[in-house]
N, C-alpha and C positions, 0 to 999 in steps of 0.2 A: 489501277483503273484509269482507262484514259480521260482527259481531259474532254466534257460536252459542251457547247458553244450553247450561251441562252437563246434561244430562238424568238424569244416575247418581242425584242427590243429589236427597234428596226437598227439597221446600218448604219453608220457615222457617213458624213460624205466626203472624207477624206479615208474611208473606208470601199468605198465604192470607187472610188480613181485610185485608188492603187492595185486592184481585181483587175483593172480593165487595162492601166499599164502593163502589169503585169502579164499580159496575153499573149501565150505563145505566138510565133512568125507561122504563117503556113510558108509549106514547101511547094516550092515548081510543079506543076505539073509535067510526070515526065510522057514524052511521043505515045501514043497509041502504035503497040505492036500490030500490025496488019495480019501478020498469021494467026496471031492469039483471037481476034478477032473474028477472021473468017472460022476459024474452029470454036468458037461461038457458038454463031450464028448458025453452024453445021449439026450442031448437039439440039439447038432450041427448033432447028427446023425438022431433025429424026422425031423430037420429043414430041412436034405438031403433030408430027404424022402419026403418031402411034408405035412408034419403034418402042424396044426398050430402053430405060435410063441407067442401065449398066448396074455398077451394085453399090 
């Protein structure tokens, strides 16, 4: 049976800075494709219109 954390008991606060150290890096944002985009924008404007949304 796995091991459950008491929950009663607040955090240590050396408890709480090593969560927050521990916090993953975010990654780069990468370029916005322009075609991916316009073919977006191309699906949400059929979709305005009343087209179908395919299947």
């Amino acid at each position: 049976m796995p091991f459950v954390a008491d929950r009663t008991t607040a955090p240590t606060a050396t408890a709480a800075s090593a969560a927050t150290a521990a916090a993953p890096r975010r990654r780069r944002a990468l370029p916005a494709d322009p075609r991916t985009a316009a073919a977006l924008q191309r699906a949400l404007d059929r979709r305005d219109n009343g087209a179908p949304i395919g299947d």
